[in-house]
C-alpha positions as CSV (number, residue, x, y, z in Angstrom):
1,X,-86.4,-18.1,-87.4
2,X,-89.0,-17.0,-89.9
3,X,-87.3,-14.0,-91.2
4,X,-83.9,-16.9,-91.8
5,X,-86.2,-19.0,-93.7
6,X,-87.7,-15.9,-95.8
7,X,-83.5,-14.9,-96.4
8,X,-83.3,-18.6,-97.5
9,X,-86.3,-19.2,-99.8
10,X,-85.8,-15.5,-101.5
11,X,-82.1,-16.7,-102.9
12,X,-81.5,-18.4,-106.1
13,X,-81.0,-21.5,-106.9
14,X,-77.3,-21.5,-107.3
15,X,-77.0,-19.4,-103.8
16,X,-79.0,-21.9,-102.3
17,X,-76.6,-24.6,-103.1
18,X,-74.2,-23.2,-102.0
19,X,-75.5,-22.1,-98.8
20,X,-76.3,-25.8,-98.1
21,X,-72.1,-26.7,-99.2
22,X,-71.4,-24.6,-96.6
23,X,-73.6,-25.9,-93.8
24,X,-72.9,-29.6,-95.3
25,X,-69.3,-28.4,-94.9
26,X,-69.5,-26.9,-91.7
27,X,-71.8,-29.6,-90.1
28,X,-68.7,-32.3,-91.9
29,X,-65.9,-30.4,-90.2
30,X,-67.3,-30.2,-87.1
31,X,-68.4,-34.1,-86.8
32,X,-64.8,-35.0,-88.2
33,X,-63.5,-33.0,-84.9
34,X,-65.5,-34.2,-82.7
35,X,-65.0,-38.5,-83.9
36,X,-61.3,-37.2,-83.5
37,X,-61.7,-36.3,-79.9
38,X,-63.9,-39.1,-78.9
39,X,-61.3,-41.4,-80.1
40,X,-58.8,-39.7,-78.3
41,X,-60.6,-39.4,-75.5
42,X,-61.8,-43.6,-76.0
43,X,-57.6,-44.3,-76.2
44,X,-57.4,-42.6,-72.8
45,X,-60.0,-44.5,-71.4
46,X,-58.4,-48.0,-72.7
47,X,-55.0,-47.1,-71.7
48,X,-56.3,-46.0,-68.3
49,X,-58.3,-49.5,-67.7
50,X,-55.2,-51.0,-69.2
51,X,-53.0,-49.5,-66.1
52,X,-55.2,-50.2,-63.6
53,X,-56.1,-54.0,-64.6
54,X,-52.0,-54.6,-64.6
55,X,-51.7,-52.1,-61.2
56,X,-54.3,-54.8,-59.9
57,X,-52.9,-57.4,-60.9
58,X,-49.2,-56.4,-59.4
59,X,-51.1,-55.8,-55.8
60,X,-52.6,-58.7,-56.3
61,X,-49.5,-60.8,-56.3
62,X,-47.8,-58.7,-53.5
63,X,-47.0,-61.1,-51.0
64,X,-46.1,-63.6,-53.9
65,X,-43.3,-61.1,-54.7
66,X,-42.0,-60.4,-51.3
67,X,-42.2,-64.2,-50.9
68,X,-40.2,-64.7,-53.9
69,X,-37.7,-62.0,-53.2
70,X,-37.1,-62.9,-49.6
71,X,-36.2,-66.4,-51.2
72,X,-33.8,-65.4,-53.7
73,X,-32.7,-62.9,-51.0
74,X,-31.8,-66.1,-48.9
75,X,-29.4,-67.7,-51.4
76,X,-27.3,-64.8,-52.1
77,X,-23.9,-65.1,-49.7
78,X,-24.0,-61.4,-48.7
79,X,-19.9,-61.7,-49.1
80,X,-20.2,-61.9,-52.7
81,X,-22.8,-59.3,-53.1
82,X,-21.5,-55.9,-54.3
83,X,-21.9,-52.0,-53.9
84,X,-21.7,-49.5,-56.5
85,X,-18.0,-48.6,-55.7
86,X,-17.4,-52.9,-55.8
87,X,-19.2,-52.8,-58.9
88,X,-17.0,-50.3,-60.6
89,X,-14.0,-51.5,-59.1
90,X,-14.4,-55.1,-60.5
91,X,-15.2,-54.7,-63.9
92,X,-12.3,-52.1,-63.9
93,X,-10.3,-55.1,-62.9
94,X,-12.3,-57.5,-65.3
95,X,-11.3,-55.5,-67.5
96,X,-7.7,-55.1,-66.8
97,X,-7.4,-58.7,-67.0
98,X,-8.6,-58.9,-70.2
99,X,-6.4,-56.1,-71.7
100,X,-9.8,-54.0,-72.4
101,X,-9.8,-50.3,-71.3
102,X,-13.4,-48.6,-70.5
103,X,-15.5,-45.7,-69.4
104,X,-18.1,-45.9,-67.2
105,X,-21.0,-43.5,-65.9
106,X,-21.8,-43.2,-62.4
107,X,-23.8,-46.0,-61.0
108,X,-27.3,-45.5,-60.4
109,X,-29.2,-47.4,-57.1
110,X,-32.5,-48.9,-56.6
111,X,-33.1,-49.9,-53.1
112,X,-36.0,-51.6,-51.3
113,X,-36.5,-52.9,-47.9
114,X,-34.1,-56.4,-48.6
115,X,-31.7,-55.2,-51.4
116,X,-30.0,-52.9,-53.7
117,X,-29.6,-52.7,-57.0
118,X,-26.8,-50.8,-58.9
119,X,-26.7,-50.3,-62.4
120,X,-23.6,-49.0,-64.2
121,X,-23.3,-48.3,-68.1
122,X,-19.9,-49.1,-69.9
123,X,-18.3,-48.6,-72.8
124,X,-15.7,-50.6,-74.5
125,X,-14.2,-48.9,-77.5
126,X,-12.0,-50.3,-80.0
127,X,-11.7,-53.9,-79.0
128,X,-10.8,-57.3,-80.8
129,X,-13.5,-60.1,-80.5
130,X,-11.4,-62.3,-78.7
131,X,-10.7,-60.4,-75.4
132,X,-14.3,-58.8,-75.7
133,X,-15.7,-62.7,-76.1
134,X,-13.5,-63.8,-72.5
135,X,-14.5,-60.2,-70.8
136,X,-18.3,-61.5,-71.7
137,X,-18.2,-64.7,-70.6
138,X,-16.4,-63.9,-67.5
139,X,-18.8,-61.2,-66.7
140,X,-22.1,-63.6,-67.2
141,X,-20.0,-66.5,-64.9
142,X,-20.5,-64.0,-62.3
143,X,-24.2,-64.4,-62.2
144,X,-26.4,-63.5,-60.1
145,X,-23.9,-61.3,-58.2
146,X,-23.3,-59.5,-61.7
147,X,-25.8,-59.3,-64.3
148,X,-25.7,-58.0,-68.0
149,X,-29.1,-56.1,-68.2
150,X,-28.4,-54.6,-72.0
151,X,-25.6,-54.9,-74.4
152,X,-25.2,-53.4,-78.0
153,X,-22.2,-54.1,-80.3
154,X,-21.4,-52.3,-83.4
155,X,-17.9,-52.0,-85.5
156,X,-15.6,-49.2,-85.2
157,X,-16.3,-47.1,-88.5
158,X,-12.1,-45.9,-88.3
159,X,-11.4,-49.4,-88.1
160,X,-14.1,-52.0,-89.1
161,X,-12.2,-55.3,-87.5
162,X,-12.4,-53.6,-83.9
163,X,-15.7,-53.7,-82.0
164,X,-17.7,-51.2,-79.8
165,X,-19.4,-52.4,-77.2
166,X,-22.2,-51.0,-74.3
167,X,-23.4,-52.7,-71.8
168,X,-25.6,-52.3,-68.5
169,X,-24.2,-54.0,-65.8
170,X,-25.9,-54.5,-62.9
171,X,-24.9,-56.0,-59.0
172,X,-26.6,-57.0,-56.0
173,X,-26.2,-55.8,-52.3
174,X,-27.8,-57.3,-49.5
175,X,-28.9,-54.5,-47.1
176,X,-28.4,-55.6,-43.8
């Protein structure tokens, strides 16, 4: 340490100033990283508490849930409840009625103990507002055997009076 200090106070002045811009520098760089990864690692923290206050508060309303699903359950005539391949097959015909032609992608499936869910996106392409405004309404009528989870609507760029149209459709099936 003593032979540090000797190299220190044996420089000029100029070299001394600058040996202290350095360490100032050094010292500055390293505080800047290390504020940078104790707010990272303080984000983490909050995010974490964040999860586990909402994880709590979803356990803690467990058997309200089940409750309230085994209700809802209840009223749903398991007749009108549909599967994926019922799913596809009436808003094929939905569709049909309503002059509307549409692709689909394969139907995705949530189950739990009481009920499935099954989720299907389609595609309208090149429609009038008319049939598109019937297809809707019909579609929502159907409620809650048929849902509309998202929908997005945009004009055809080759053809700006014709719509495009997405939606997430989404039916119910009783498991029995």
């Amino acid at each position: 340490m003593r032979t540090l200090k000797a190299f220190f106070i044996g420089r000029l002045l100029r070299e001394k100033l600058m040996l202290v811009a350095f360490v100032a520098l050094g010292v500055a760089m390293w505080l800047s990283n290390f504020a940078q990864r104790a707010n990272r690692s303080w984000q983490a923290h909050r995010a974490l508490t964040n999860d586990l206050a909402e994880q709590a508060q979803w356990l803690a309303s467990q058997s309200a849930i089940e409750t309230g699903a085994t209700q809802a359950v209840q009223n749903l005539d398991p007749a009108k409840t549909l599967d994926e391949t019922r799913l596809v097959a009436d808003l094929s015909a939905l569709a049909r009625e309503h002059n509307l032609r549409f692709t689909n992608d394969t139907p995705q499936t949530e189950r739990s103990r009481q009920f499935a869910v099954h989720t299907v996106q389609v595609n309208l392409s090149r429609v009038e507002w008319e049939p598109l405004k019937r297809f809707y309404l019909e579609l929502t009528s159907r409620s809650p055997y048929l849902g509309i989870e998202q929908f997005a609507l945009s004009a055809d760029r080759a053809n700006p009076a014709q719509l495009n149209a997405q939606l997430r459709v989404s039916s119910v099936e009783i498991i029995r």
